[in-house]
C-alpha positions as CSV (number, residue, x, y, z in Angstrom):
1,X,26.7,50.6,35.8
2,X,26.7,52.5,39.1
3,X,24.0,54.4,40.7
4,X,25.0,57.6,42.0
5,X,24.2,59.4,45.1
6,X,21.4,60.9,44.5
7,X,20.2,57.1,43.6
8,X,21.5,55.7,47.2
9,X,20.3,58.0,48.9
10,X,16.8,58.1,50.8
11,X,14.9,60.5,49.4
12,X,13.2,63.1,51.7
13,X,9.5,63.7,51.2
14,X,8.1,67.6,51.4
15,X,4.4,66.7,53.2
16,X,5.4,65.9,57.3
17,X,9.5,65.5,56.8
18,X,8.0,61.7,55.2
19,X,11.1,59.8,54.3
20,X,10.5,57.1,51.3
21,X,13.6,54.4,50.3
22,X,13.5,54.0,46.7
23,X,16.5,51.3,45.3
24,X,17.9,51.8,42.1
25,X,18.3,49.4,38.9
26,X,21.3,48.1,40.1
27,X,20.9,48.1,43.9
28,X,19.1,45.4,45.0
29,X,16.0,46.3,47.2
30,X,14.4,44.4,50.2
31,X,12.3,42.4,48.3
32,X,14.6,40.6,46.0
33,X,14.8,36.8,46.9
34,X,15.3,33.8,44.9
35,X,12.5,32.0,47.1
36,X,8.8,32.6,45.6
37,X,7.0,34.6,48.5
38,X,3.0,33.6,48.8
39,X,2.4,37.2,47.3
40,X,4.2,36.5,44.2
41,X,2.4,33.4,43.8
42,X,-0.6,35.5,44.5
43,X,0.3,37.7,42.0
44,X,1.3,35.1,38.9
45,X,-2.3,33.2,40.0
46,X,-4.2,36.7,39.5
47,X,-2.0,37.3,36.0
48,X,-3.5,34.0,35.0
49,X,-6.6,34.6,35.6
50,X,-6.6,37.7,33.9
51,X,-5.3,35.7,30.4
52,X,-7.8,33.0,30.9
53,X,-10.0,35.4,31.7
54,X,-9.5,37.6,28.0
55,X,-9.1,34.4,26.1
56,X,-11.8,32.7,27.7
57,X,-14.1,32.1,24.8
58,X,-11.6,30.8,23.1
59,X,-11.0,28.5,25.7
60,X,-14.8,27.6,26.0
61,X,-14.6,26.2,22.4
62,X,-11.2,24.4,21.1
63,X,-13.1,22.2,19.0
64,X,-14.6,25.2,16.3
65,X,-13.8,28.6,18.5
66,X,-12.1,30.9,16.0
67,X,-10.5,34.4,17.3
68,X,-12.8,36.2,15.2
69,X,-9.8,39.5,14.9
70,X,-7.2,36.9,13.9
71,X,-7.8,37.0,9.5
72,X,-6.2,33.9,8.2
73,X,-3.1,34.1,11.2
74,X,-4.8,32.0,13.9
75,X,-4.9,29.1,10.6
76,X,-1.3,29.8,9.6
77,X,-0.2,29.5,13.5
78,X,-2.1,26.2,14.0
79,X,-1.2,25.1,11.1
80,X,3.0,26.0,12.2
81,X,2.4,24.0,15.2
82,X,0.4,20.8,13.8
83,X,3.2,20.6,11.0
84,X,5.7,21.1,13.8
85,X,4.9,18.3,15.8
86,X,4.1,16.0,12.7
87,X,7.8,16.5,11.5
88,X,8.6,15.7,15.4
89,X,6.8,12.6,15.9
90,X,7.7,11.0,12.0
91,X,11.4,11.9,13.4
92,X,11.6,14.5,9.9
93,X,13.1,17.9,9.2
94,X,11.0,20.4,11.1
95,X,13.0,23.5,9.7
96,X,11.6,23.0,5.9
97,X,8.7,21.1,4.6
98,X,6.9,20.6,0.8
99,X,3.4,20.1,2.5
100,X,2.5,23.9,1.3
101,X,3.8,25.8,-1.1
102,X,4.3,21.9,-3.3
103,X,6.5,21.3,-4.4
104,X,8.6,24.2,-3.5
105,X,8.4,23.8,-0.2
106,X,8.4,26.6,3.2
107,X,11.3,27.5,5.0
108,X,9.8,27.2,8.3
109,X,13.2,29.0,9.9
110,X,12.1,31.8,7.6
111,X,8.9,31.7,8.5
112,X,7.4,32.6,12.4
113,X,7.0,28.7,13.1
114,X,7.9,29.4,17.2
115,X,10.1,26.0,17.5
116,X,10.0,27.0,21.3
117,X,6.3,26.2,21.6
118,X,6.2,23.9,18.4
119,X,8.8,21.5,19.4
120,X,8.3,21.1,23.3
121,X,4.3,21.0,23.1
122,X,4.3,18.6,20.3
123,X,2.6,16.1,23.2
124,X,-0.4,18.6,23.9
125,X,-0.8,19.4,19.7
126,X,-1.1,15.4,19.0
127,X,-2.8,14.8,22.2
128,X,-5.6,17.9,21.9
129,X,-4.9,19.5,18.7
130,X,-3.1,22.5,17.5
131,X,-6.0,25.1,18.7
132,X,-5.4,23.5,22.3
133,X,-1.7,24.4,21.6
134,X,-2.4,27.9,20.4
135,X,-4.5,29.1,22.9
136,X,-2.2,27.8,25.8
137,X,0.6,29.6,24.2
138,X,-1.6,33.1,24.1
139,X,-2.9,32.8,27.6
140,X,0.6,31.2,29.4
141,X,2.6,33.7,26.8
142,X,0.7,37.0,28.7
143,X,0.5,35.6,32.0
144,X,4.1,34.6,32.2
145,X,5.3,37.8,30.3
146,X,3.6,39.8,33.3
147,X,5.2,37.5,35.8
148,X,8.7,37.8,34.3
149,X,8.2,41.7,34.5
150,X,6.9,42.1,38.0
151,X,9.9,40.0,39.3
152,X,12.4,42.2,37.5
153,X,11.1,45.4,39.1
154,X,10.4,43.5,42.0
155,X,14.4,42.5,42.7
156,X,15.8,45.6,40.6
157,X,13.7,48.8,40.9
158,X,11.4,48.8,44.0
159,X,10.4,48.2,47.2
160,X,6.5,47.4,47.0
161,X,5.3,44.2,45.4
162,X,2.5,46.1,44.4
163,X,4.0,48.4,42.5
164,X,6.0,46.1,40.8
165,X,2.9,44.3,40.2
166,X,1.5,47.0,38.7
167,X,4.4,47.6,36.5
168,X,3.9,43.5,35.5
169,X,0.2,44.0,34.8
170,X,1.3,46.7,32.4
171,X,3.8,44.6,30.7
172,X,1.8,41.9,30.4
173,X,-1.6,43.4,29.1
174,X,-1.3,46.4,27.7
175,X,-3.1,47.4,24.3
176,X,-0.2,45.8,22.2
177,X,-0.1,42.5,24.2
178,X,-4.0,42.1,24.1
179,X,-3.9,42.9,20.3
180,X,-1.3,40.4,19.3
181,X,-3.0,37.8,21.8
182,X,-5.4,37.7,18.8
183,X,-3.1,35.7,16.6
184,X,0.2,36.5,17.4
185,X,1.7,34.3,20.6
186,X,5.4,35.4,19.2
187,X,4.7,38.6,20.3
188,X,3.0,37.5,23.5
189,X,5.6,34.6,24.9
190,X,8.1,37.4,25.8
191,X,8.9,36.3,29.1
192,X,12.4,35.9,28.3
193,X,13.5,39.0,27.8
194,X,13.1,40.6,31.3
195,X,15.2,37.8,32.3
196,X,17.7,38.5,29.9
197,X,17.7,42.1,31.2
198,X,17.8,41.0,34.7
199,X,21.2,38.8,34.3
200,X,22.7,42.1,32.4
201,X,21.8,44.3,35.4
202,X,23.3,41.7,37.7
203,X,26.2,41.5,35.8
204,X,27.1,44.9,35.3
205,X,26.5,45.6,38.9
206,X,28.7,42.6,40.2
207,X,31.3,44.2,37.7
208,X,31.3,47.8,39.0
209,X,31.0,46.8,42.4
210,X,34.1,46.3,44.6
211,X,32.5,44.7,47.5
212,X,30.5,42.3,45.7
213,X,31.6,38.8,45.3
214,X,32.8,38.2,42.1
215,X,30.5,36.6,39.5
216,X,31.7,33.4,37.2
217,X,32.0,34.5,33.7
218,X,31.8,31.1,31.9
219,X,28.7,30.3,33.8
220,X,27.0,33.7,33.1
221,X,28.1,33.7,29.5
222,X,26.3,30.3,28.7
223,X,23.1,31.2,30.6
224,X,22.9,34.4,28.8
225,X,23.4,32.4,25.7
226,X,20.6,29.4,26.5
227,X,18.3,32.5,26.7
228,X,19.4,34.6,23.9
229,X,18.7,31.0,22.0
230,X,15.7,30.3,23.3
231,X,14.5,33.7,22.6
232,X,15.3,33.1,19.2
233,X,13.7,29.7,18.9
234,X,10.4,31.9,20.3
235,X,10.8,34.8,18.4
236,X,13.1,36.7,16.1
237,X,11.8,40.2,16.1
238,X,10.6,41.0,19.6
239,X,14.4,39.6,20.6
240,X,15.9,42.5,17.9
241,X,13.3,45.5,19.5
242,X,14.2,44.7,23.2
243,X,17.6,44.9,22.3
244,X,17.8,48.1,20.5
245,X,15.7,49.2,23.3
246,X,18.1,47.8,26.0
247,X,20.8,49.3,24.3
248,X,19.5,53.0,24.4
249,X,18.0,52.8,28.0
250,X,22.0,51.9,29.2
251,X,23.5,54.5,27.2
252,X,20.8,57.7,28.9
253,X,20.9,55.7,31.8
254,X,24.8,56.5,31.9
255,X,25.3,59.9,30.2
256,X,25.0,61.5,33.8
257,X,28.4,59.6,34.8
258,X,29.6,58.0,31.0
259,X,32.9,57.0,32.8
260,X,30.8,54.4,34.8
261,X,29.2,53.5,31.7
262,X,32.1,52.7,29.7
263,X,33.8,50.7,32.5
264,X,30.9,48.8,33.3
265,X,31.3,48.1,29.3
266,X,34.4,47.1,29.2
267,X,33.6,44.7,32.1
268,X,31.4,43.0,30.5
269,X,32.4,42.9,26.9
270,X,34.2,39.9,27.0
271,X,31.3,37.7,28.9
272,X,28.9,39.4,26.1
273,X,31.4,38.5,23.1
274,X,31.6,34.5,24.6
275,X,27.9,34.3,25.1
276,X,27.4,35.7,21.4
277,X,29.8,33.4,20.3
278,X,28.0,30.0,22.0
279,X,24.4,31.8,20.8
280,X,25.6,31.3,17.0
281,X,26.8,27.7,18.0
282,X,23.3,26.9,19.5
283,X,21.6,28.2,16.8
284,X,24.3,27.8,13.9
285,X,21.8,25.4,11.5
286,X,18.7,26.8,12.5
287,X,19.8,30.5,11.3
288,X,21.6,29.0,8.4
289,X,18.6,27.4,7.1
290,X,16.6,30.6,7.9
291,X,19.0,32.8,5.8
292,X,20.8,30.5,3.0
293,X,18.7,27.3,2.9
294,X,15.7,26.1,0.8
295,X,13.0,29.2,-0.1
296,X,15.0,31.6,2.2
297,X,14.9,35.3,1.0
298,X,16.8,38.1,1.3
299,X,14.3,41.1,3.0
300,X,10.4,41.1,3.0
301,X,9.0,44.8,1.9
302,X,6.0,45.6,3.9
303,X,5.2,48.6,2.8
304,X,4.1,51.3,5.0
305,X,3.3,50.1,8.3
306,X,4.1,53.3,10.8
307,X,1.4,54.0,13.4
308,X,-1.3,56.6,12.5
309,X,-0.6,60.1,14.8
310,X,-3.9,58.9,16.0
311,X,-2.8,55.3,17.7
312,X,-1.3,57.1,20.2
313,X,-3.8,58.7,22.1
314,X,-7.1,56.8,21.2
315,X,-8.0,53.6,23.3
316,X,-7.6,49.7,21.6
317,X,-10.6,48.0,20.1
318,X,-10.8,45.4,22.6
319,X,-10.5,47.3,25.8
320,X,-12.9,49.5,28.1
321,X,-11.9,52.7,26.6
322,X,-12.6,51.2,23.4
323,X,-16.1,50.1,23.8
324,X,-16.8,53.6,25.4
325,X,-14.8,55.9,22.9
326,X,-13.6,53.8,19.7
327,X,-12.5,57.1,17.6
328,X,-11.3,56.5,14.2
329,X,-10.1,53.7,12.8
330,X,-6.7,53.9,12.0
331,X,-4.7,50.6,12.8
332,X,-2.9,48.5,10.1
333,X,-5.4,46.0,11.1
334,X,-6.7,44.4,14.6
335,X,-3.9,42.6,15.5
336,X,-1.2,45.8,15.3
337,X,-2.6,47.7,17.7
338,X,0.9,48.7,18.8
339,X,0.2,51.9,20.2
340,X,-3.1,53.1,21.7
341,X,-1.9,54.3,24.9
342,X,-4.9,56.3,25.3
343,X,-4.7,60.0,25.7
344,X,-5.2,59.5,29.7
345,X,-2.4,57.4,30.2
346,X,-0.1,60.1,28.0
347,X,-1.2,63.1,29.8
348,X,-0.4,61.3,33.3
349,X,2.6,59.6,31.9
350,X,4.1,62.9,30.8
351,X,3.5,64.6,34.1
352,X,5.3,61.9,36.3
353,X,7.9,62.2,34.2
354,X,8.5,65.8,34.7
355,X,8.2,65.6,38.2
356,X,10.8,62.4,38.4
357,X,13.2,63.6,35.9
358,X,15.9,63.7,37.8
359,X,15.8,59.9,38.7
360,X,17.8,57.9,35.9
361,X,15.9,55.4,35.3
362,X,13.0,57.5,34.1
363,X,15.2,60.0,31.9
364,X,16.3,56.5,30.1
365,X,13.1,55.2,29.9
366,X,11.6,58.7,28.8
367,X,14.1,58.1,26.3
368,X,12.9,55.1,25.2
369,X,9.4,56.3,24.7
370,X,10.6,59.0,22.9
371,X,12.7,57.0,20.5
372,X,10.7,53.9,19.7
373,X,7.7,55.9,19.9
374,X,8.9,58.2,16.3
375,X,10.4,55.3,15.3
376,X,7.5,53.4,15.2
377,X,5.3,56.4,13.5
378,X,6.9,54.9,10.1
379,X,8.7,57.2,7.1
380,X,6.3,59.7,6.7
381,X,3.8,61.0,9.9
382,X,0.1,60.6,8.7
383,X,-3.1,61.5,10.7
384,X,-6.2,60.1,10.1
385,X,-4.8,57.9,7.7
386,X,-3.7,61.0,5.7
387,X,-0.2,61.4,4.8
388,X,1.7,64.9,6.0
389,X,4.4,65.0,3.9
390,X,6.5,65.1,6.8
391,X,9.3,62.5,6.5
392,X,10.7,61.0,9.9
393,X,13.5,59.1,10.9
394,X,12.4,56.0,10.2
395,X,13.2,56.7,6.2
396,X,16.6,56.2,6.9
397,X,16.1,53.3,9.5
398,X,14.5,51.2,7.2
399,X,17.7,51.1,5.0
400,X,19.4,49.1,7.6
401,X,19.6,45.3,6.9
402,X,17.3,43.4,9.3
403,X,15.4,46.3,10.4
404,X,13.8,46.7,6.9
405,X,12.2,43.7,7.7
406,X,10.2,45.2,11.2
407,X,7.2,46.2,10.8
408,X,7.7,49.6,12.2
409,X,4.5,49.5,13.8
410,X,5.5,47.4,16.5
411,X,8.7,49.2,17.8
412,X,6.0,51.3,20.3
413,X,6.2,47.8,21.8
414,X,9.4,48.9,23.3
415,X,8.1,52.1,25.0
416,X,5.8,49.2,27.1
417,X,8.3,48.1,29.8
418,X,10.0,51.7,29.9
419,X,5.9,52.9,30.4
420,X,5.7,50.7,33.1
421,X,8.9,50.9,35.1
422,X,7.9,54.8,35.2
423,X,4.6,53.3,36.7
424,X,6.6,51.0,38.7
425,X,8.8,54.0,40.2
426,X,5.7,56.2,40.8
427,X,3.7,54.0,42.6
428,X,6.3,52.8,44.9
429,X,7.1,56.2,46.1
430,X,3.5,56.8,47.0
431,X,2.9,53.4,48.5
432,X,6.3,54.5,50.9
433,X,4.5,57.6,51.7
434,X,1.2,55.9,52.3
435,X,3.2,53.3,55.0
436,X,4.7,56.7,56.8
437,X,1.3,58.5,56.9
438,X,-2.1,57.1,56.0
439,X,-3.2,60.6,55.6
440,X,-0.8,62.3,53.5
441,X,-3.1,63.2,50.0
442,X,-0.9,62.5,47.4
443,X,-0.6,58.7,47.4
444,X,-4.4,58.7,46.8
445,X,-3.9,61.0,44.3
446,X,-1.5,59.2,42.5
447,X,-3.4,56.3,42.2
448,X,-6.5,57.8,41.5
449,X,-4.4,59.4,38.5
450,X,-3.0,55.7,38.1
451,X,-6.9,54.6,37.7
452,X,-7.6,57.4,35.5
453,X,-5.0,56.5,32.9
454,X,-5.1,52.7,33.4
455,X,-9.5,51.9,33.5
456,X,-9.9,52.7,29.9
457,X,-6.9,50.0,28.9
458,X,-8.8,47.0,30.7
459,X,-8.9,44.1,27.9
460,X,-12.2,43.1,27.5
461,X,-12.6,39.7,26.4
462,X,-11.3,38.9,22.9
463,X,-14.5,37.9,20.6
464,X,-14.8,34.5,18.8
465,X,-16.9,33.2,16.3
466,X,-17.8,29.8,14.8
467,X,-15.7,28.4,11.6
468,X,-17.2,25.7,9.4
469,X,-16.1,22.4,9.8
470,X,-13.6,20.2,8.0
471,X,-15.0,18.6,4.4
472,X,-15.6,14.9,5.2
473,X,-13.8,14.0,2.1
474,X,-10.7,15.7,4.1
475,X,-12.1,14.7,7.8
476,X,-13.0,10.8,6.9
477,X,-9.5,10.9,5.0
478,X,-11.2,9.9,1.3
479,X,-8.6,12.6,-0.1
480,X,-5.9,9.4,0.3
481,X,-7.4,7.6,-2.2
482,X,-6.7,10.1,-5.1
483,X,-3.0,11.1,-3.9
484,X,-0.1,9.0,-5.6
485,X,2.9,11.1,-5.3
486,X,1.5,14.6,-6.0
487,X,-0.6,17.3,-4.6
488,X,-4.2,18.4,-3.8
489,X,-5.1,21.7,-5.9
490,X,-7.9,23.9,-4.4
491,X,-10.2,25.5,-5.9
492,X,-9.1,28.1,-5.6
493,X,-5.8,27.3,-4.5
494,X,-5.0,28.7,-0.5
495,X,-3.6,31.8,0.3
496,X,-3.4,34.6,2.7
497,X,-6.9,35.7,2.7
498,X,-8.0,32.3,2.5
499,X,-6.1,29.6,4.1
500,X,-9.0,27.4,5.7
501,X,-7.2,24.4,3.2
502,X,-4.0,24.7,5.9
503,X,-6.7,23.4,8.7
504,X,-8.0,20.7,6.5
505,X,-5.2,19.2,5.8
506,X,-3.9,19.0,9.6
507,X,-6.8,17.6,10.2
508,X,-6.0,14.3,7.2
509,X,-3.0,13.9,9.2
510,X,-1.2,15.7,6.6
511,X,-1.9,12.8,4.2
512,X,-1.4,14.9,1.0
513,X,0.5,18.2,-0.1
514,X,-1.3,21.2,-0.9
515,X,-0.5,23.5,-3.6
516,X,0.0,27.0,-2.6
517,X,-0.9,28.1,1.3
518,X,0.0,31.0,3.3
519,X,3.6,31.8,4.4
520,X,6.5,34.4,3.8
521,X,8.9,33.1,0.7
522,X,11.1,34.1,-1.9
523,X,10.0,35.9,-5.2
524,X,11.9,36.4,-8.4
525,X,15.3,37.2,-8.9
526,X,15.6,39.0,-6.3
527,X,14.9,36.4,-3.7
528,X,12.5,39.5,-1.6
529,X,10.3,37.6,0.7
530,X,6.6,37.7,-0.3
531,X,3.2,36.6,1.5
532,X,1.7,33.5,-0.6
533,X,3.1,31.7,-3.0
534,X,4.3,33.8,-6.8
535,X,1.2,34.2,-8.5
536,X,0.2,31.4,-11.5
537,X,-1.9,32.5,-14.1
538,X,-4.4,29.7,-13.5
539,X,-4.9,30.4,-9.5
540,X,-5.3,33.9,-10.4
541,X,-7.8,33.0,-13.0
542,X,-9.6,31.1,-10.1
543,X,-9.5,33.7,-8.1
544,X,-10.8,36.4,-10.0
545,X,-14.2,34.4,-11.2
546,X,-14.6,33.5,-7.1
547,X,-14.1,37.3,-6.2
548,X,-16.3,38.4,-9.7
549,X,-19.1,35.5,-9.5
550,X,-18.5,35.8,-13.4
551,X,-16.9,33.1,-15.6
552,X,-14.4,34.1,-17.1
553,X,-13.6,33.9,-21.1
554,X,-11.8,30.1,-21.9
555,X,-9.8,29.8,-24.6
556,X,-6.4,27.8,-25.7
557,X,-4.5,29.8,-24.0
558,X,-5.6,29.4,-20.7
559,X,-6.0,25.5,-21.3
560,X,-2.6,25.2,-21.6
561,X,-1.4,27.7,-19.0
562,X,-4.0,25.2,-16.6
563,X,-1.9,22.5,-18.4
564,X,1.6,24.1,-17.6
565,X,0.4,25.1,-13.5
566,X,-1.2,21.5,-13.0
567,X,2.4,19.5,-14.2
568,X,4.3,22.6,-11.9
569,X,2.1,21.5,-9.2
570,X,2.3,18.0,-10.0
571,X,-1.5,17.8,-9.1
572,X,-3.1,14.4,-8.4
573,X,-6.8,15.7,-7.7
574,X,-8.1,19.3,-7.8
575,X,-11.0,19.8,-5.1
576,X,-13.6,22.0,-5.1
577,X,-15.2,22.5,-1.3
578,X,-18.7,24.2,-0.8
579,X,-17.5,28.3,-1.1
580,X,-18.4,31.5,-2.6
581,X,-19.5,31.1,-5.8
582,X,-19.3,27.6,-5.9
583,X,-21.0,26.7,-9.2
584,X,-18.7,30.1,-11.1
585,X,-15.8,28.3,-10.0
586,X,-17.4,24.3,-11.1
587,X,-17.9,25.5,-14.7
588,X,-14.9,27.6,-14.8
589,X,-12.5,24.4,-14.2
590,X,-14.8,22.0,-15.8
591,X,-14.1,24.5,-19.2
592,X,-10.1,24.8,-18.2
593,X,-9.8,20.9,-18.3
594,X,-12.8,19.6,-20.3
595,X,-14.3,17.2,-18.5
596,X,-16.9,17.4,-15.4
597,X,-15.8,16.3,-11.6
598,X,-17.8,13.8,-10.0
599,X,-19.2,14.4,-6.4
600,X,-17.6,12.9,-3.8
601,X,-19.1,12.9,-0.2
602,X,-19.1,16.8,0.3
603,X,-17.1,18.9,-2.4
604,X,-16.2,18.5,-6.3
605,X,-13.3,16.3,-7.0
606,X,-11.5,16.7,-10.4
607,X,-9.4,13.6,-11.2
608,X,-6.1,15.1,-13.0
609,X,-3.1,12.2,-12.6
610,X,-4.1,10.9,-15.9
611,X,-3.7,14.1,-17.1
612,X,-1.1,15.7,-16.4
């Protein structure tokens, strides 16, 4: 990659003969040090702040703050990292356990378990507990995934720290950051992948340029590998979007001069192939385990999970905009608000684009918007949660092995940098302008526009609520004294839309396994990845009297299908905590296995290892 003249050049200014310098991706502006100025500290303090600042009820209560937004995921993720650092610290297997799903087992590899915040904060999850953990990966995740932005445009695309910083608050908060900071940290920590970009850029401009000092290919090849790794170790799916995304931003970025483009390939095709090749070595057992090892699967069908027409132009839930103007509902739920750019933001974005279109970087970052953003709209375009019969791309997309598994929803998450470097460009033009006269009109008008698309996006603080405590019988760890070598059986047994069991048993130490839970894992022949465990007659049978508050009809049949699920489970002791329907659900089991349970401290405790 090369920029051309019109990229080298300094661009002349209309108003007063104003001259502006404006460096392109791959020439390296003023500003680009390796040294930490006191502004950029400045900056990564204020980013901080800000995360703190969104997550701060959170913060105010580790000890029973729940994010209120987060369903069952904030319980699965805690649950990832307790486990984690249990398999850590007992020197065990951390890519599979039996301690859900018993006694099939979770591939954790298959599963989001985040072994790059698991494994190296398994100190601060024994030490403080996995909410402690949780949150500090949310708040450091947006914080540092701003940080890692506003240094990229920083030493690759402008002049102005500020607008760099702007293009980093952007990256770091916007509607589909704040949305996932509500139970999703792998699609918060994505600090990474701006520096992968970063070392790409470099690379490719050390390649194409003759002056430049020649680069050392085995030491660039294992860096980029320790990151691509890393990436992985943090997060599968984000690392797959960026790179897609990458991918099309270089090719528009090199249409104008494709020559350039394919030498700057060939340059660094072989450095790319090496660090590939040391990526699959880092990561050889990891991905094997996640793709051929115990409870792996083959694809996990979503369903439909494009964004609504809507998402693009209404505000997020939990922002200004939001609280002013909600509109209709139309997410998948509130954490994949992946889109919700806000009609403001559009109309300005669209306009700056016009008027810079004949830079590169924004025709391949317009690109990107484009792309990602019909991509992301899903098989067929619905509005108002009303399908238009109008099939899109994406139908044939989703054929593709490994992109069947994206939720398509979250591809507008690569329109966000490509948003913001537009920004970035923008605002460092009139901040030039600004320097050469203080009263030239249109930097204030640009960033009046900037705070007319950007005010309505402000997060607001994410709300919290209080859960229940742990069962003493869990919490004073009574529950060992009825485990021999099976499992605890809820009533009814966890899964996704309940999974408060997962806390419970984190917090006995993990002294027992727990019959069903909530995690991706193979079903039927097929091996096609499912949420929850495959359904047993007897947990359905549970579940249905819970969900009907009616008792359901009892006969042989179901007394030996209890029989059949209890010695599948190899239960030990089936527990009945204080829940909905509590006394539907006693006489329900108390008819399945024909005897009463006895009250221990605070739930219903049904004895079964004489039984089964």
């Amino acid at each position: 990659m090369q920029l051309d003249s019109a990229d080298r050049e300094t661009t002349q200014r209309s108003a007063g003969g104003i001259t502006a310098t404006r460096p392109g991706l791959l020439q390296r502006p003023a500003i680009a040090r390796l040294r930490v100025h006191r502004a950029d500290l400045l900056v990564g303090c204020a980013y901080l702040a800000l995360a703190t600042a969104v997550l701060s009820r959170q913060w105010r209560d580790t000890g029973s703050g729940y994010l209120i937004k987060s369903g069952q995921d904030q319980t699965m993720w805690e649950w990832f990292f307790a486990v984690t650092a249990h398999s850590v610290a007992h020197l065990e297997n951390p890519l599979g356990t039996n301690l859900q799903n018993f006694p099939a087992g979770v591939n954790m590899m298959a599963n989001t378990a985040m072994f790059g915040v698991g494994v190296p904060f398994t100190p601060i999850t024994l030490l403080f507990g996995p909410t402690v953990t949780f949150v500090l990966a949310l708040t450091l995740g947006l914080a540092a995934t701003a940080y890692a932005w506003y240094r990229l445009f920083a030493r690759e695309l402008v002049t102005s720290r500020a607008a760099a910083a702007i293009g980093g608050l952007f990256c770091g908060f916007a509607p589909a950051m704040i949305s996932h900071a509500n139970a999703h940290p792998n699609f918060v920590a994505l600090a990474l992948l701006p520096i992968i970009a970063g070392l790409l850029i470099r690379m490719a401009r050390a390649a194409l340029d003759a002056q430049a000092a020649p680069r050392n290919r085995l030491r660039d090849a294992i860096v980029l590998a320790v990151l691509v790794a890393s990436q992985i170790a943090l997060g599968e799916e984000p690392l797959l979007i960026f790179a897609l995304a990458f991918g099309l931003f270089a090719v528009v970025y090199h249409l104008h001069q494709p020559r350039q483009g394919v030498r700057a390939l060939r340059a660094l095709a072989p450095t790319i192939a090496a660090a590939a090749g040391l990526t699959l070595l880092l990561t050889a057992v990891p991905l094997w385990w996640q793709f051929f090892g115990p409870q792996s699967y083959h694809s996990i069908d979503h369903g439909p999970m494009g964004n609504d027409l809507k998402t693009l132009v209404q505000f997020p839930s939990e922002s200004l905009g939001g609280a002013w103007a909600p509109g209709q509902y139309v997410a998948i739920n509130d954490t994949e608000q992946n889109a919700y750019f806000g009609w403001p933001l559009l109309l300005v974005l669209t306009a700056t684009v016009a008027l810079l279109w004949r830079d590169r970087v924004v025709r391949a970052a317009a690109a990107v918007i484009a792309v990602f953003g019909v991509l992301s709209l899903g098989a067929v375009a619905t509005v108002g949660k009303r399908p238009t019969g109008i099939e899109l791309p994406w139908a044939l997309a989703e054929k593709i092995p490994l992109l069947n598994s994206v939720l398509e929803t979250r591809l507008t998450m690569a329109a966000v940098p490509a948003i913001a470097a537009v920004l970035a460009l923008a605002s460092n033009r009139a901040a030039a302008s600004w320097k050469q006269s203080a009263t030239d009109w249109k930097p204030l008008a640009w960033f009046a526009a900037l705070t007319f698309a950007l005010l309505p996006l402000a997060p607001t603080v994410l709300p919290v609520t209080e859960r229940a405590p742990t069962p003493r019988f869990f919490a004073d760890g009574t529950v060992r004294e009825y485990v021999r070598d099976g499992s605890v059986v809820m009533i009814p047994p966890p899964r996704p839309p309940d999974a408060r069991a997962l806390r419970w048993q984190a917090d006995a130490d993990f002294s027992f396994p727990l019959a069903g839970g909530y995690f991706v894992g193979p079903t039927g022949v097929e091996k096609k990845g499912s949420y929850g465990p495959e359904a047993r007659q007897t947990a359905a049978l549970l579940v249905k009297a819970q969900d009907t508050g009616t008792v359901p009809a009892i006969g042989d049949e179901e007394r030996a299908a209890a029989l059949a699920d209890l010695r599948f489970w190899r239960a030990d002791v089936l527990v009945l905590p204080f829940t909905k329907h509590s006394d539907v659900l006693t006489s329900t089991v108390t008819q399945l296995l024909g005897f009463a349970p006895t009250r221990v401290d605070d739930v219903w405790v049904w004895d079964v290892r004489a039984v089964r």
